[in-house]
Residue frames as qw, qx, qy, qz and C-alpha x, y, z in Angstrom:
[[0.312, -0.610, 0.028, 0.728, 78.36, 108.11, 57.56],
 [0.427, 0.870, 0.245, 0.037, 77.58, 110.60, 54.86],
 [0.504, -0.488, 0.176, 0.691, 80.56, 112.39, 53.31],
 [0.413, 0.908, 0.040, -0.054, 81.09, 115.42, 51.06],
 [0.779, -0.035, 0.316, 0.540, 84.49, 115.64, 49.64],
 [0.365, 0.930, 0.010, -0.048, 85.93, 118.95, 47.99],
 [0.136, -0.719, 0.631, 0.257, 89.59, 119.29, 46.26],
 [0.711, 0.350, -0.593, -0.139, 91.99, 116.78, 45.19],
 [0.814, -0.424, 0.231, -0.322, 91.66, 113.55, 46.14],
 [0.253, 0.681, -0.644, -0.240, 94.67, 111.58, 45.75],
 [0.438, -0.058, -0.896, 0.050, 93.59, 107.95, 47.31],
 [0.582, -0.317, 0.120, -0.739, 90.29, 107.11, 49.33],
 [0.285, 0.065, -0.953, 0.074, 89.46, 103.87, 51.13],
 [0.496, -0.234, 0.256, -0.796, 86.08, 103.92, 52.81],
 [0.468, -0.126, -0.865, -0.129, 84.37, 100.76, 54.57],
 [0.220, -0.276, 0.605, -0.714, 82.46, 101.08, 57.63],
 [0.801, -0.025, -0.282, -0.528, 80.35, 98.33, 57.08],
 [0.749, 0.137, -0.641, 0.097, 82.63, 95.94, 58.85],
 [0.630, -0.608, -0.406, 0.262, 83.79, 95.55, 62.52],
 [0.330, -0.483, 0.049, 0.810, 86.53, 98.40, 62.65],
 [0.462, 0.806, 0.361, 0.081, 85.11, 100.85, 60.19],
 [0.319, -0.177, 0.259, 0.894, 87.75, 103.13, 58.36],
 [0.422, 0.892, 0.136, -0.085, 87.62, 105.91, 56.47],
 [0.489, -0.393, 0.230, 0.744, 91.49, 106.66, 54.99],
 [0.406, 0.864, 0.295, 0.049, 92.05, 109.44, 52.61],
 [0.424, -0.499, 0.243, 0.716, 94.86, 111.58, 51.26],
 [0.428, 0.840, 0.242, 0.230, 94.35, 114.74, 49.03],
 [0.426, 0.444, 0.059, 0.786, 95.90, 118.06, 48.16],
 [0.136, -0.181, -0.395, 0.890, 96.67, 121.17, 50.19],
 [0.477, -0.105, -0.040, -0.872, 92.83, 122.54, 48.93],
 [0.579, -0.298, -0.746, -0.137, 91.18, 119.29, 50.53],
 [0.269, -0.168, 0.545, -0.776, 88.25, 119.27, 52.44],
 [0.505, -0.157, -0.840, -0.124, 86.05, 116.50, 53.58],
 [0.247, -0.265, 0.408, -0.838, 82.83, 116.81, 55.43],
 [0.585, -0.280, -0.710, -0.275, 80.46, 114.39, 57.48],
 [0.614, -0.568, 0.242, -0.492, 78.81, 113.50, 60.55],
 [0.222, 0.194, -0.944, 0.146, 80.02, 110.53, 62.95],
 [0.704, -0.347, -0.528, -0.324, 77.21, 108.41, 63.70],
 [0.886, -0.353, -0.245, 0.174, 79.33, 106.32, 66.17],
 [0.304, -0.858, 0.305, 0.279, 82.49, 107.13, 68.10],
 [0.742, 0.599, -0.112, 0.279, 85.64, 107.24, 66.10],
 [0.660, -0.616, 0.230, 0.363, 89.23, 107.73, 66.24],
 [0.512, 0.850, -0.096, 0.079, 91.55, 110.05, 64.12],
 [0.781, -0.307, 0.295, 0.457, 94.85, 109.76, 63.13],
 [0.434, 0.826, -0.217, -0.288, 96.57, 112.22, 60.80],
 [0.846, -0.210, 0.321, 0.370, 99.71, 110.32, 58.98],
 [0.607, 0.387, 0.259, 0.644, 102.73, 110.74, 56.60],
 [0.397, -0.285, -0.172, 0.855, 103.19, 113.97, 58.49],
 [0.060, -0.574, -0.421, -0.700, 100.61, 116.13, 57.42],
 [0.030, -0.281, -0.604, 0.745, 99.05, 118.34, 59.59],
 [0.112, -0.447, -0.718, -0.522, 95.47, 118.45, 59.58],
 [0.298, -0.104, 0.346, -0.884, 92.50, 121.03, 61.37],
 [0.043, -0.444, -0.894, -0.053, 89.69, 119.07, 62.49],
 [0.426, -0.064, 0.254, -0.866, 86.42, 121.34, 63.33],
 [0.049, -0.266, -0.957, 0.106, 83.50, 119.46, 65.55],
 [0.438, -0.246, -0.187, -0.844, 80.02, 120.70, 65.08],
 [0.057, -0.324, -0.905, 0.270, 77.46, 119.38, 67.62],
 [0.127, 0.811, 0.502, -0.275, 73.37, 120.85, 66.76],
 [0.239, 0.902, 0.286, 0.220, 74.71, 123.27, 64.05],
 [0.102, -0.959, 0.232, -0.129, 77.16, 124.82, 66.39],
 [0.647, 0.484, -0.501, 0.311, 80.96, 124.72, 66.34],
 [0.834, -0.546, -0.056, 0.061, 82.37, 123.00, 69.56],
 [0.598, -0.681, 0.336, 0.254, 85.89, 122.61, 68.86],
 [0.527, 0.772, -0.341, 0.102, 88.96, 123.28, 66.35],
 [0.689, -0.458, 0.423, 0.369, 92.08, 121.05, 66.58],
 [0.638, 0.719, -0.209, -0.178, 94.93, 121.17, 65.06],
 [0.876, -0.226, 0.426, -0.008, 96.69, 117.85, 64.97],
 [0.525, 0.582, -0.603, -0.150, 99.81, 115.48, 63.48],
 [0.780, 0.073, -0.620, -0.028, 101.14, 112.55, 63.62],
 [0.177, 0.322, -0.672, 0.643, 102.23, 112.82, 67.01],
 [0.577, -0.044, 0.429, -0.693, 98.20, 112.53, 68.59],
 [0.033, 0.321, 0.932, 0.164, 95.19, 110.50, 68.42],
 [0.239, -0.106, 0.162, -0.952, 91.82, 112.13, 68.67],
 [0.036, -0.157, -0.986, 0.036, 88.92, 110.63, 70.26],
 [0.348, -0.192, -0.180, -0.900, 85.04, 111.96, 68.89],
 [0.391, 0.114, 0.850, -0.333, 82.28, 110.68, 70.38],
 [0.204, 0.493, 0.736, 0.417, 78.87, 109.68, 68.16],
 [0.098, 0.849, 0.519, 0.010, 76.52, 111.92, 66.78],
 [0.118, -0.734, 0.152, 0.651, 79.15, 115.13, 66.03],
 [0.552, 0.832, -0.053, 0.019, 79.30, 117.03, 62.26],
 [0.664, -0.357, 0.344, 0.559, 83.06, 116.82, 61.54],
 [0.466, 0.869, -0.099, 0.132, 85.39, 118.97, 58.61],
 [0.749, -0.510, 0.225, 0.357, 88.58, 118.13, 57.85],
 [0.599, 0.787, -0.112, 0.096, 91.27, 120.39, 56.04],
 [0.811, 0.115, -0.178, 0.546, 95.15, 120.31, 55.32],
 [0.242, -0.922, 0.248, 0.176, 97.37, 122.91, 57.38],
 [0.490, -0.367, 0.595, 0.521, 100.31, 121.06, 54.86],
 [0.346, 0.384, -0.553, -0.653, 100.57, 120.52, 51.14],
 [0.636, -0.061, -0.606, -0.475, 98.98, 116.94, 51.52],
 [0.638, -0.357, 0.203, -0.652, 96.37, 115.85, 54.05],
 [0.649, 0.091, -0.740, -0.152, 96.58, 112.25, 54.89],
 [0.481, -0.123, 0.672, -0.550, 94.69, 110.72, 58.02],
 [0.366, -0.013, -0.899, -0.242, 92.63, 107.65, 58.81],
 [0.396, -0.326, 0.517, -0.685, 89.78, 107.67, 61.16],
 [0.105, -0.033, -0.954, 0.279, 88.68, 104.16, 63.11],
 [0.477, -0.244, 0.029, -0.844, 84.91, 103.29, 64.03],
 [0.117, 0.154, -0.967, 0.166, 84.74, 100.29, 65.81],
 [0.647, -0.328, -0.410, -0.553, 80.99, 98.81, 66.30],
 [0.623, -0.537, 0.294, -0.487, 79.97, 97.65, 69.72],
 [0.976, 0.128, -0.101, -0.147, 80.88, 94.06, 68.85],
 [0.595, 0.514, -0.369, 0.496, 84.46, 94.84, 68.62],
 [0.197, -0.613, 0.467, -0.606, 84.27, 97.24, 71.99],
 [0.858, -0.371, 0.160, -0.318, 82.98, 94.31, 74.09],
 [0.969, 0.180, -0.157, 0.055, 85.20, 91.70, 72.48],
 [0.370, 0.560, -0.397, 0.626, 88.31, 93.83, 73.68],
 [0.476, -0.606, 0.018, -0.637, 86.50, 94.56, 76.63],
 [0.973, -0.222, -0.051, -0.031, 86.09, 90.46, 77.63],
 [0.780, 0.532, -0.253, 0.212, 89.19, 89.90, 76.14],
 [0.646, 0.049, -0.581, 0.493, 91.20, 91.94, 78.88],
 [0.468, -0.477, -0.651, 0.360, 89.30, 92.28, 81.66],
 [0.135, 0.250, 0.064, 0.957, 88.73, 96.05, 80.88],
 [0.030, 0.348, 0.488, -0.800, 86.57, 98.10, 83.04],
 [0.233, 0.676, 0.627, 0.311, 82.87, 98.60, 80.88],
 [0.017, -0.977, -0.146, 0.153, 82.58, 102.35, 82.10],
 [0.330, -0.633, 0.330, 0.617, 86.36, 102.95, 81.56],
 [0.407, 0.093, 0.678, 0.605, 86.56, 101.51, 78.14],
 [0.254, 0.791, 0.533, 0.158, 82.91, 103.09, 77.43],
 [0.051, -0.925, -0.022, 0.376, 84.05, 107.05, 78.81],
 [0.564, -0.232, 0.388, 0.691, 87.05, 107.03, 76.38],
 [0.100, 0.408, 0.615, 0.667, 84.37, 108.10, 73.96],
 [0.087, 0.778, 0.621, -0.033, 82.36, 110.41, 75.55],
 [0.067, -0.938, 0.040, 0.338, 84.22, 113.44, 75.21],
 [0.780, 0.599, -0.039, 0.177, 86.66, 114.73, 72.69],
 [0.613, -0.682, 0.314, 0.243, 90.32, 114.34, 73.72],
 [0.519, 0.715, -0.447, 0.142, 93.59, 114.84, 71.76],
 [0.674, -0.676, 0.287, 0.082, 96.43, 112.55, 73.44],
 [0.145, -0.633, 0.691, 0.319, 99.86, 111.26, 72.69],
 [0.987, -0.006, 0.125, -0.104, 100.24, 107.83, 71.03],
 [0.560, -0.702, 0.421, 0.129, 103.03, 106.13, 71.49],
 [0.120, -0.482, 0.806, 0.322, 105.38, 103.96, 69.36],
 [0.038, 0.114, 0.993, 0.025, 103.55, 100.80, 69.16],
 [0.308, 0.667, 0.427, -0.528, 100.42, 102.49, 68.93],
 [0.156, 0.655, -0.550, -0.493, 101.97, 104.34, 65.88],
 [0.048, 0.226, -0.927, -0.294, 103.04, 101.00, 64.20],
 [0.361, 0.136, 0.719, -0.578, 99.72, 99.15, 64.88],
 [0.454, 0.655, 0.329, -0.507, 97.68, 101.41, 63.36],
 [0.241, 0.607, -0.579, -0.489, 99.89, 102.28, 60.28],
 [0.304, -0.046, 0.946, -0.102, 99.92, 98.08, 60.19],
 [0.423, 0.410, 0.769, -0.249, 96.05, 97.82, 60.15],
 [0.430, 0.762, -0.272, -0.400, 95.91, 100.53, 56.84],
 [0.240, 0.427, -0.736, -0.467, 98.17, 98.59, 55.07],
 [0.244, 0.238, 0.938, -0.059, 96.21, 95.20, 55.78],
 [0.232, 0.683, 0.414, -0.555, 92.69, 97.26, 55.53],
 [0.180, 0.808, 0.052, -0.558, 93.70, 99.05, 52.52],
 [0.434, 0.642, -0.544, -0.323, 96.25, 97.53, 50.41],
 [0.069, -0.182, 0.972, -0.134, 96.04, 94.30, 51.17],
 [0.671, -0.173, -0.266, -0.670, 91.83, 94.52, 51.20],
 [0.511, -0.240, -0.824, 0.052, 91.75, 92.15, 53.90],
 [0.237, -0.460, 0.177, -0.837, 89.05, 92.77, 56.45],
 [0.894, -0.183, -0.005, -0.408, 88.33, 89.89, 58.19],
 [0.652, 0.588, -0.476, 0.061, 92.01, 88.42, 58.54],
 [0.692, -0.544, -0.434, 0.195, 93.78, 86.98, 61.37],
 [0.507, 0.357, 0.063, 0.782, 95.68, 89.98, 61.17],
 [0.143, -0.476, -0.233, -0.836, 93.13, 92.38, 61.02],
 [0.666, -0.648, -0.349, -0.122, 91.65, 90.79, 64.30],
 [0.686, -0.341, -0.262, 0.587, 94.62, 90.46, 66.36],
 [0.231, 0.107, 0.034, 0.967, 95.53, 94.47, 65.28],
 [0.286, -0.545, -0.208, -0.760, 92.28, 95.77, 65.55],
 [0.734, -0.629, -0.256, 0.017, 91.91, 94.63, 69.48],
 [0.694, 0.009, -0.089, 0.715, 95.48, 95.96, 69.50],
 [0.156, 0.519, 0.145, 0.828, 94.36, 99.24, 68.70],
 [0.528, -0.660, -0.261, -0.465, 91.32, 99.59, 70.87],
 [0.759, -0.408, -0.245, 0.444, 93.84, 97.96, 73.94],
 [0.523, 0.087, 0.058, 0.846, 96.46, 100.65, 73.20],
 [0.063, -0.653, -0.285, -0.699, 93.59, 103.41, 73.18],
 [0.687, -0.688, -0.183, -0.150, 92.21, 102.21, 76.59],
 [0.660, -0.221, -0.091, 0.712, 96.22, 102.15, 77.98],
 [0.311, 0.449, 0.215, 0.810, 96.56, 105.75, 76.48],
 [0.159, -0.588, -0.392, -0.689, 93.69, 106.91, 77.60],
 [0.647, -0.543, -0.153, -0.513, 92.76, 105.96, 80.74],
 [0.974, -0.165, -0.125, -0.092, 94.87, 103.11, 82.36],
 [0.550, 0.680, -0.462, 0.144, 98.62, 104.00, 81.58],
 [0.069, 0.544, -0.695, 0.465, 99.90, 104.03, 84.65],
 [0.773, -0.126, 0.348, -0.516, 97.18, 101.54, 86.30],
 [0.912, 0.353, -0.199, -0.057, 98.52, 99.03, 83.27],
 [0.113, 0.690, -0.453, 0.553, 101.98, 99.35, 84.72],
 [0.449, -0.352, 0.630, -0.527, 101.36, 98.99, 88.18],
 [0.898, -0.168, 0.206, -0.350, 99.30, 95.91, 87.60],
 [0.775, 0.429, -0.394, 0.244, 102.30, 94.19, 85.23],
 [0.429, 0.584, -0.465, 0.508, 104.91, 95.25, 87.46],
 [0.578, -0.673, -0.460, 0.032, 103.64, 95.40, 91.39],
 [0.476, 0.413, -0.366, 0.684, 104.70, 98.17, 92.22],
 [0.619, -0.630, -0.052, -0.466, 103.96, 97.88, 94.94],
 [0.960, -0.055, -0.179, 0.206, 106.25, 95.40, 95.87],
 [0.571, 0.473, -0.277, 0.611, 109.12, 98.19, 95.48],
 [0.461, -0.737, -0.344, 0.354, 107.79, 99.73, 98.78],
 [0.420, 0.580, -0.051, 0.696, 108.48, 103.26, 97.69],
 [0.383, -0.869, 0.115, -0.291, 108.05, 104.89, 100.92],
 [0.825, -0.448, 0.166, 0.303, 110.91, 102.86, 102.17],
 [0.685, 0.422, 0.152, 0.574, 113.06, 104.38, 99.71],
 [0.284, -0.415, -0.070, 0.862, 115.02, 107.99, 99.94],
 [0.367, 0.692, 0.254, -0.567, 112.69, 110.49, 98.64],
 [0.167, 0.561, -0.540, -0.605, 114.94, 111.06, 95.29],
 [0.160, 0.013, 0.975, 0.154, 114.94, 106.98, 94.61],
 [0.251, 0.386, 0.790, -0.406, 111.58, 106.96, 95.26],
 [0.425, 0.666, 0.233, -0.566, 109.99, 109.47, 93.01],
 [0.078, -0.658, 0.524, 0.534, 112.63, 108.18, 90.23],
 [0.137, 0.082, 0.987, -0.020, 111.27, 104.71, 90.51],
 [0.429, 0.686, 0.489, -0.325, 107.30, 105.83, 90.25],
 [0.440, 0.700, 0.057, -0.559, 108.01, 108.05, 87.41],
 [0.216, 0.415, -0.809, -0.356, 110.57, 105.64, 85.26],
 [0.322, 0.282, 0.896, -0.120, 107.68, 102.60, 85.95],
 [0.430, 0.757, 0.324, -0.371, 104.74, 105.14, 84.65],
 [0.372, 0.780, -0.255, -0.435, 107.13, 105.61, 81.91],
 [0.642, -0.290, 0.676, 0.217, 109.10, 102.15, 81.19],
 [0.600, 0.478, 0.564, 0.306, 107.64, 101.70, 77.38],
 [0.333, 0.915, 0.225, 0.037, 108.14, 105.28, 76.67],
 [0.647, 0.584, -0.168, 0.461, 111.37, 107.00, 75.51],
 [0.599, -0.773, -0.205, 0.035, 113.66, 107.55, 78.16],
 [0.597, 0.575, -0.144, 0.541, 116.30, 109.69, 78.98],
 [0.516, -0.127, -0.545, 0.649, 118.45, 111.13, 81.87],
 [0.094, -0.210, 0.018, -0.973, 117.49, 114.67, 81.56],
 [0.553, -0.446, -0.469, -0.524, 113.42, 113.22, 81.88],
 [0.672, -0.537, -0.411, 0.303, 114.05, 111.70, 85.38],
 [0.261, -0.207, -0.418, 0.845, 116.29, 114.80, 86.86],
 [0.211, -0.116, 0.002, -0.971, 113.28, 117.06, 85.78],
 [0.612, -0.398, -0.630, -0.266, 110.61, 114.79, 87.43],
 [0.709, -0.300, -0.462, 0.440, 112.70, 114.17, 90.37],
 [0.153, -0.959, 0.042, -0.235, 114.40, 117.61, 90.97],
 [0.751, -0.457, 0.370, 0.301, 117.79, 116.35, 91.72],
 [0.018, 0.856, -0.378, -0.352, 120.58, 116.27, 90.01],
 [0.891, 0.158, -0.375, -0.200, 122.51, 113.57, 88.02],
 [0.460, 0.269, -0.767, 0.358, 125.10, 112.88, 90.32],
 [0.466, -0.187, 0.525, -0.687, 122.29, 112.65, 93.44],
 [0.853, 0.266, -0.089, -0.440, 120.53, 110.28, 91.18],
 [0.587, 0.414, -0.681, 0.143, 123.39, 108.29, 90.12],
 [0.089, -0.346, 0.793, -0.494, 124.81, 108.23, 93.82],
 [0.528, -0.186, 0.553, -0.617, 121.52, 107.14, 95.43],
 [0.852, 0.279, -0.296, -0.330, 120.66, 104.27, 92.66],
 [0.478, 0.535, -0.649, 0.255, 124.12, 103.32, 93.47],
 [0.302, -0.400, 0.604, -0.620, 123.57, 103.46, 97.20],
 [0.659, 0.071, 0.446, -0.601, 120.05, 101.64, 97.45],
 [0.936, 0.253, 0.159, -0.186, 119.81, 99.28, 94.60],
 [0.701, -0.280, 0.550, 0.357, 123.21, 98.65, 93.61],
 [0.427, 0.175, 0.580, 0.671, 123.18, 99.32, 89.82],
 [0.040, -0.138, 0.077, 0.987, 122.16, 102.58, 87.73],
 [0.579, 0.310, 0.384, -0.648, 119.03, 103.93, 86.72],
 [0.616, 0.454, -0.247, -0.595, 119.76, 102.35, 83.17],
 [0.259, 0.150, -0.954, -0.009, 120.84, 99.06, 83.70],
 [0.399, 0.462, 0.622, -0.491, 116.92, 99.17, 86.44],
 [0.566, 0.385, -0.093, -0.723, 115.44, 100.35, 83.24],
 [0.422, 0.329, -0.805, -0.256, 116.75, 97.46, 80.87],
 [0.108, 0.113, -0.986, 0.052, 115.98, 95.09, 83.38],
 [0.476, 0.472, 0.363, -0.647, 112.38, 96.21, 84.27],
 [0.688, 0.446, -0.192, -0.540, 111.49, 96.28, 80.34],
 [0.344, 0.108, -0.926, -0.110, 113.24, 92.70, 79.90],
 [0.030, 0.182, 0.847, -0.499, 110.75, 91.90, 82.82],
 [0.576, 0.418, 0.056, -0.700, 108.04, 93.34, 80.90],
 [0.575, 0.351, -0.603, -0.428, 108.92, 91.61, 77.71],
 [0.100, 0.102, 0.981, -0.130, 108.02, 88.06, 79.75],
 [0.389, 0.460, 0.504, -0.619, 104.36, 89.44, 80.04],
 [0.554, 0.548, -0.297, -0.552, 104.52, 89.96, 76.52],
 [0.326, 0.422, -0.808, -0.251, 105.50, 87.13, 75.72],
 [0.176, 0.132, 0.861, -0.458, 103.64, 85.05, 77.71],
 [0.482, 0.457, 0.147, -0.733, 100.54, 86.21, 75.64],
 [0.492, 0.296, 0.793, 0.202, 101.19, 84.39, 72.93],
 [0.430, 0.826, 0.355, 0.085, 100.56, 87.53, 70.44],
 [0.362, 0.908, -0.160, -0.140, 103.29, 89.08, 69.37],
 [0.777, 0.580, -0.151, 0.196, 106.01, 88.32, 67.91],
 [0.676, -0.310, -0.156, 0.650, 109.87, 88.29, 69.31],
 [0.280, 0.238, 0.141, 0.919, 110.76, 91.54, 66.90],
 [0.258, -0.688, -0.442, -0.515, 107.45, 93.01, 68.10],
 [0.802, -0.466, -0.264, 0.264, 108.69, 92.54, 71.76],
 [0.600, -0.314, 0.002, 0.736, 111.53, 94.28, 71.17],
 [0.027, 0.600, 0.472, 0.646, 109.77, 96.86, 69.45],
 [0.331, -0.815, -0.243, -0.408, 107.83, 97.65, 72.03],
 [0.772, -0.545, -0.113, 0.305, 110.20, 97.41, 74.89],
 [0.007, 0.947, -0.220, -0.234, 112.66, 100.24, 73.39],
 [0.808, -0.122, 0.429, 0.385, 114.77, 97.16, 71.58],
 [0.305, 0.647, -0.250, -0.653, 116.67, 99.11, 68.48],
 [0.676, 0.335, -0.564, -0.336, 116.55, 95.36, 66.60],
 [0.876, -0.358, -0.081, -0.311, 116.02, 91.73, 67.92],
 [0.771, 0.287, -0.451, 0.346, 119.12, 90.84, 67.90],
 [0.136, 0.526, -0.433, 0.719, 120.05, 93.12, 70.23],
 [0.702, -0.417, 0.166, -0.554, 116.86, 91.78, 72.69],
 [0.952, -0.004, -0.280, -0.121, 117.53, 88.38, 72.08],
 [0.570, 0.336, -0.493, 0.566, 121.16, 88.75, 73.35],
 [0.189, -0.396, 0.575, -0.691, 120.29, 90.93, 76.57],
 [0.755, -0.242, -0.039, -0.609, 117.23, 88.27, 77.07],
 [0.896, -0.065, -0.407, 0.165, 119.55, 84.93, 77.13],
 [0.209, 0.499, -0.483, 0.688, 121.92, 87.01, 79.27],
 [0.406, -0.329, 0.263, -0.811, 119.19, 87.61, 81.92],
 [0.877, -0.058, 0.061, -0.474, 117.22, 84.48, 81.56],
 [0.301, -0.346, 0.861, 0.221, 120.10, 82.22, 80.39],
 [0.552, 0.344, 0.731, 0.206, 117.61, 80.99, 77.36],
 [0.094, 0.047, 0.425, 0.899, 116.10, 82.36, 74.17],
 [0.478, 0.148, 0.353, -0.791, 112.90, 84.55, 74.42],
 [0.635, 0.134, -0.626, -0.432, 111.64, 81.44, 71.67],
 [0.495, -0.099, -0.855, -0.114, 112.50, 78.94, 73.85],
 [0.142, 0.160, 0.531, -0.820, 110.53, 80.88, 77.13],
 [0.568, 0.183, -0.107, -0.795, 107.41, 80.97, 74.85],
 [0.731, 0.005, -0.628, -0.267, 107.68, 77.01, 74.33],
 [0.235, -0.040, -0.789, 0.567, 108.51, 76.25, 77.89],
 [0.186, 0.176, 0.503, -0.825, 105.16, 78.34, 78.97],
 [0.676, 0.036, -0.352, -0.647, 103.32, 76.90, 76.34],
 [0.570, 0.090, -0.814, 0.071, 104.24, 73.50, 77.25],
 [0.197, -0.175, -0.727, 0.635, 103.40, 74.31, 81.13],
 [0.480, 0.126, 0.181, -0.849, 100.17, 75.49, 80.31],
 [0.807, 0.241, -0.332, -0.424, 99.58, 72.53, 77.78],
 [0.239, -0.561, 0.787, -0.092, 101.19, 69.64, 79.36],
 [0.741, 0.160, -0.365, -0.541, 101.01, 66.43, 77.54]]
């Protein structure tokens, strides 16, 4: 990747010679930084900055974004790129992950080749989520200040990333359904209200939730909502959430890659303590000793 660089630069990190190529950078409110992507890539603006991307494909401008910490953007190869500050200081990181990496994620979990490939073929702005968010920020500080690039770290985060894209992108609700069966919940057997509450608090279980989000999905009110939770499953919609995302956090945990606090990270926990307590409640053990009990019943000696 060829880059031109104008302004002030205030800190630069550039490698793309490894499996996850970077590029990170942070200048001044007159920075601007032009190049071409060879390969596909994956922007991130950070530290709140807002940044304008413009894509050039054959000479001619395709597309102007303006982006913050709140997207991702996905480029495919072979596009001119220019990136300036819409704040007082620009600060992004963009991802380039070599074919080696896409497959290895690919094997890894059982990811559709055409889904995982289309994420790149077109340019898309989407949310990213919490844990997405943390990840990445993560792999920069390994990557960058840390200079490790080859770490177990740096592996286990850089399939993290590329998993979290392909969930983002393509899969959210398809990732979801396959964790959870929902199928099992037999929503047509439910009362319309239940029913659409239940599909749209599954497609959303890892993501911030709040009452107001389900009565404007649903179209009901809160006391129709309340009542009919009450009716049909016996217990509110937030005590079904909690117990759904404790029922997630087995799957996670069952993986063997992340951490308890990471668990409860990603499951909306504000702090492990708080997970670990609802998790011995529910399970009647500690989410430690569930990870040695399923290690032990996979390894049996």
């Amino acid at each position: 990747m060829k880059l031109k660089n104008e302004g002030t630069i205030i800190e630069e990190f550039v490698d793309f010679e490894s499996k996850m190529g970077i590029l990170y950078q942070k200048g001044g409110n007159d920075f601007v930084i032009k190049g071409c992507f060879q390969k596909p890539a994956i922007l991130f603006s950070r530290c709140h900055s807002l940044i304008k991307l413009k894509l050039f494909n054959n000479n001619k401008l395709k597309k102007v974004i303006d982006t913050d910490i709140y997207y991702f953007i996905t480029i495919p190869g072979n596009y001119s790129f220019e990136i300036s500050s819409l704040s007082n200081i620009v600060h992004f990181v963009i991802f380039v992950p070599n074919k080696d990496l896409e497959m290895k994620t690919i094997n890894e979990y059982n990811f559709s080749d055409n889904q995982f490939l289309n994420l790149f073929k077109n340019i898309t702005i989407r949310d990213r989520g919490n844990w997405l968010n943390e990840i990445m920020h993560r792999y920069v500080f390994e990557r960058v200040v840390a200079k490790k690039d080859d770490s177990n770290a740096t592996r286990f985060l850089e399939m993290e990333i590329l998993k979290e894209i392909y969930y983002s992108s393509e899969c959210k609700n398809s990732s979801l359904k396959n964790r959870f069966n929902l199928n099992d919940l037999n929503f047509e057997k439910k009362s319309d209200v239940l029913g659409k509450a239940l599909k749209f608090i599954e497609n959303n279980l890892l993501e911030d939730l709040c009452m107001n989000d389900i009565i404007q999905e649903v179209g009901a009110s809160e006391s129709s909502i309340l009542r009919v939770f009450k009716n049909e499953l016996k217990i509110s919609p937030f005590k079904y959430i909690k117990d759904r995302r404790l029922e997630e956090s087995l799957f996670l945990l069952k993986q063997n890659k992340y951490a308890v606090s990471e668990v409860a990270y990603i499951i909306k926990y504000a702090n492990p303590s708080s997970f670990v307590s609802s998790f011995k409640k529910k399970y009647k053990c500690s989410p430690l000793a569930y990870v040695r009990t399923k290690a032990l019943e996979s390894n049996p000696i």
